[in-house]
C-alpha positions in Angstrom: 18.2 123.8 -72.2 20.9 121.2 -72.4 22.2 122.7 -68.4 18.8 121.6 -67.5 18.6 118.1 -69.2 21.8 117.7 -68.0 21.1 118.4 -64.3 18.1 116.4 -64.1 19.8 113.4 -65.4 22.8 114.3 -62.6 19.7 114.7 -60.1 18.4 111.2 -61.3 21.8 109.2 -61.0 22.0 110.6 -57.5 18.5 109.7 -56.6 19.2 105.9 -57.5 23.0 105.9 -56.9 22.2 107.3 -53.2 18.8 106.2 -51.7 18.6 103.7 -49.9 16.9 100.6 -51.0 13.5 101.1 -49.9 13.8 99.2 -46.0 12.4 95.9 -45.8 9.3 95.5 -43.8 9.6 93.2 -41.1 6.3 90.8 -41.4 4.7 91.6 -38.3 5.5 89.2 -35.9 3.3 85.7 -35.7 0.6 85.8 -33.7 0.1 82.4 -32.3 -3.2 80.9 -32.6 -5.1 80.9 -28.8 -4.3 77.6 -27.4 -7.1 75.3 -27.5 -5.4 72.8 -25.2 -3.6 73.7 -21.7 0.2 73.6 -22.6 2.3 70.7 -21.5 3.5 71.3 -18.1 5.2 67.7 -18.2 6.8 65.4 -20.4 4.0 62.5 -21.5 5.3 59.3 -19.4 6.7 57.0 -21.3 5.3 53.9 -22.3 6.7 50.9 -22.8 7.0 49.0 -25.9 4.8 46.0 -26.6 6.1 43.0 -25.7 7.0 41.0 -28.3 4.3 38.8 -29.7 5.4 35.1 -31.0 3.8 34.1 -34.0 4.3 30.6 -32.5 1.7 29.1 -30.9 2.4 29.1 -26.7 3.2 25.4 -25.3 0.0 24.2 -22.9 1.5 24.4 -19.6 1.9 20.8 -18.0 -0.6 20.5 -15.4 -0.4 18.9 -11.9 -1.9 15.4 -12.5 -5.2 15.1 -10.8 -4.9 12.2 -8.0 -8.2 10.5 -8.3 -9.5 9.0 -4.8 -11.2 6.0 -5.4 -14.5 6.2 -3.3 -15.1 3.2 -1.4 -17.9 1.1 -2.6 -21.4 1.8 -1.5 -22.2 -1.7 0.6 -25.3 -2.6 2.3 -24.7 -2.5 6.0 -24.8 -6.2 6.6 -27.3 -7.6 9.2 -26.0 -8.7 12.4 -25.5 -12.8 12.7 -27.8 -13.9 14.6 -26.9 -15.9 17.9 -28.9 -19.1 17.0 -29.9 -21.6 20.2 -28.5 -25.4 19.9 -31.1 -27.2 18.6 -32.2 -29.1 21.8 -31.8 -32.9 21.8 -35.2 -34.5 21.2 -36.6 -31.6 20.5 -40.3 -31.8 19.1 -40.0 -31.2 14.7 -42.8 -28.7 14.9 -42.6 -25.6 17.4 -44.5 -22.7 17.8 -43.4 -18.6 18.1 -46.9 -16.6 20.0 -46.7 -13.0 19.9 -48.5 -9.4 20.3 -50.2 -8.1 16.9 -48.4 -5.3 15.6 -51.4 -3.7 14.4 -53.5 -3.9 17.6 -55.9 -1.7 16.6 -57.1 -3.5 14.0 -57.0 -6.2 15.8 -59.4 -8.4 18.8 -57.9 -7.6 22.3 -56.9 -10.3 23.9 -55.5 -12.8 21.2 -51.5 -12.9 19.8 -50.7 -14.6 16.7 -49.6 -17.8 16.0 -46.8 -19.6 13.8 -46.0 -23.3 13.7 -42.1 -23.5 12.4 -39.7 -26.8 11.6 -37.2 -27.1 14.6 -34.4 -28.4 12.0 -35.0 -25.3 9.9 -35.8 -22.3 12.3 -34.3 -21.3 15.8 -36.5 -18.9 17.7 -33.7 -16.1 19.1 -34.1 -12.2 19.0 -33.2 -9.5 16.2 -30.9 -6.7 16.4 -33.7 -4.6 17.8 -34.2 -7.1 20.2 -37.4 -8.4 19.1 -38.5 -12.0 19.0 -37.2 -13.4 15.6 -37.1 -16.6 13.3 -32.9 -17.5 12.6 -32.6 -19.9 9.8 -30.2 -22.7 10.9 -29.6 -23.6 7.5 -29.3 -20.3 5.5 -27.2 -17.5 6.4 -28.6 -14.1 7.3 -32.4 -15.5 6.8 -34.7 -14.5 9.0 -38.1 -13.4 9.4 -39.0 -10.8 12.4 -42.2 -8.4 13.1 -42.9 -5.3 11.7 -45.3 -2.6 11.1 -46.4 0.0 8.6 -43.8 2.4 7.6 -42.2 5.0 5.3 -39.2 4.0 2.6 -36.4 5.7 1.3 -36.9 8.1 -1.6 -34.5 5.1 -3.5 -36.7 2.5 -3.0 -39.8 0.9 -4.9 -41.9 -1.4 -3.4 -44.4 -3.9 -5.5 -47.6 -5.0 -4.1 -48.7 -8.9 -4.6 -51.3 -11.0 -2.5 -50.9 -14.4 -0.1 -54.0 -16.5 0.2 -53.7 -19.4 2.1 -56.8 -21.5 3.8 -57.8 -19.2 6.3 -55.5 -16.0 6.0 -54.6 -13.4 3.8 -51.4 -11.6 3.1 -50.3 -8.4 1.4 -46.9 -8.8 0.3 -44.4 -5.7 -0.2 -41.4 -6.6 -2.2 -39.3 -3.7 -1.7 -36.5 -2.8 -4.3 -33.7 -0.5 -4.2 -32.0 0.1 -7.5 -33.6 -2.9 -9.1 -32.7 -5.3 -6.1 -34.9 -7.2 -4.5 -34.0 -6.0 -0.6 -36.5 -7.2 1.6 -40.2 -8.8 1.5 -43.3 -7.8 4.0 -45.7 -9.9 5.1 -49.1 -8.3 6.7 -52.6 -10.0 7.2 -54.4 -12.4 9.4 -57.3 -14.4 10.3 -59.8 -11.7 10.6 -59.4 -11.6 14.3 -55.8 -10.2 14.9 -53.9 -8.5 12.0 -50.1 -8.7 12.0 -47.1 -7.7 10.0 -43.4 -9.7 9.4 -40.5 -9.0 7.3 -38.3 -11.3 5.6 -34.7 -10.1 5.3 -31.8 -12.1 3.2 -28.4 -11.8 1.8 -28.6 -15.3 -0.2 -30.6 -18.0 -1.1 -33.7 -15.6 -1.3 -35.3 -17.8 -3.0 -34.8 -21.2 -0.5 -35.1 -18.2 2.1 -38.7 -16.8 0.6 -40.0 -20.1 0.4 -39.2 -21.4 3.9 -40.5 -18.0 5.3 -43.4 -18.4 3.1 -44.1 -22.1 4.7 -43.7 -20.8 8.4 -46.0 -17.6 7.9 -48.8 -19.9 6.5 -49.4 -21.3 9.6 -50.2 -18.2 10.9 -53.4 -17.7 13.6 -54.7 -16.2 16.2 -54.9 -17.5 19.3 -56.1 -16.3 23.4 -53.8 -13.9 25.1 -54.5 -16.9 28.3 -53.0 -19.5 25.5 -50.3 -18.1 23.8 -46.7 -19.7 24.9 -44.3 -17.1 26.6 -42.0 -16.0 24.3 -38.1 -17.0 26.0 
C-alpha cells in the first residue's frame, strides 16, 4: 500500500517535472477586413502649404492716374459773314427786296412778296445758301432770309406767338435750344401770297428783332409783271 502511494506520487512528479508546458496556440492569423477602397497604387501628391496669410491689411495698389481729356466746348457753328454791298452814294433811304412766295401753294399765282427796308440799316446780298437775304450794316450776324416749313432737332422747342400788323398777319416761331433763344420765324401774308422768313442773330437780338420786325411789316404782295428783279 505504501509501494503504491509511493509510485503514484513518483508517477505524478514525472508527469509535471517532464511534460511539456501545454504548446501555445498561435492566434490564427489576422484576417484583414475586405478592402472597401482600391489600395494606394501611388503616393497622394503633395500639396503645398498655404501661403501665409497677413493679418495686416494689403496696401491699395497705386493706380495709373487717369489723364482726363478735356472735350472741346460744344459751340454753335457761327453763320457765315455776310459780304455786304457799299451803300451806294445817294442812294434812295427806303428800298424794296420782291421775291417768290415760299409757300406757293397757298398762295395767288402770279404775285411775289413785297418788303420796303431802310438803306442805312439793311443791304440786300445773298445767304450762305445762296438765297436773296437782308445783311444788317449795323449789327453783326443779323439778318433776315426766306424760309419754309420744317422739322427741328429733337433739342429744340419752339414757342408760338402772333404778328398783326394793318393788313398782314404773322405766326412767329421762337425756337429754343437748351433755353436759348436761337432763331425767330416769320410766316404769313396779305391773304393773297403767303410767305415765310427767318431771323438769325448772334447779338443785339433784341435791336436785331426789332429792326427785322420793322422791315417784315411792310410786307405785301405785289404782280409777278411788277416785282423788281432781285440783283
Amino acid at each position: 500500500m505504501i509501494r503504491r502511494i509511493i509510485l503514484i506520487l513518483i508517477l505524478a512528479l514525472v508527469i509535471t517535472s517532464c511534460g511539456a508546458a501545454a504548446p501555445a496556440i498561435e492566434a490564427p492569423a489576422a484576417t484583414e477586413a475586405p478592402a472597401t477602397e482600391a489600395a494606394a497604387t501611388e503616393a497622394p501628391a503633395a500639396t503645398e502649404p498655404p501661403a501665409f496669410q497677413s493679418l495686416e491689411t494689403p496696401a491699395a495698389q497705386p493706380q495709373a492716374a487717369e489723364t482726363s481729356v478735356p472735350q472741346p466746348a460744344q459751340t454753335d457753328t457761327p453763320l457765315p459773314t455776310l459780304e455786304l454791298p457799299t451803300e451806294p452814294v445817294n442812294a434812295p433811304a427806303q428800298m424794296v427786296w420782291d421775291g417768290t412766295p415760299t409757300y406757293l401753294g397757298e398762295s395767288a399765282p402770279g404775285y411775289s412778296f413785297r418788303v420796303t427796308y431802310d438803306t442805312d440799316l439793311w443791304a440786300l446780298t445773298t445767304d450762305q445758301f445762296g438765297f436773296p437775304a437782308l445783311g444788317h450794316r449795323n449789327i453783326s450776324a443779323c439778318v433776315i432770309s426766306v424760309t419754309s416749313g420744317r422739322g427741328l432737332p429733337g433739342d429744340m422747342t419752339v414757342e408760338h406767338d402772333v404778328l398783326y400788323t394793318e393788313n398782314i398777319t404773322f405766326d412767329v416761331g421762337n425756337v429754343y435750344e437748351n433755353g436759348a433763344l436761337k432763331f425767330v420765324t416769320y410766316t404769313g401774308g396779305d391773304g393773297t401770297i403767303i410767305t415765310g422768313f427767318v431771323v438769325n442773330f448772334e447779338e443785339q437780338v433784341d435791336e436785331c428783332l426789332a429792326d427785322a420786325v420793322t422791315v417784315l411789316s411792310t410786307l405785301r404782295s405785289v404782280p409777278v409783271s411788277q416785282a423788281t428783279p432781285t440783283p
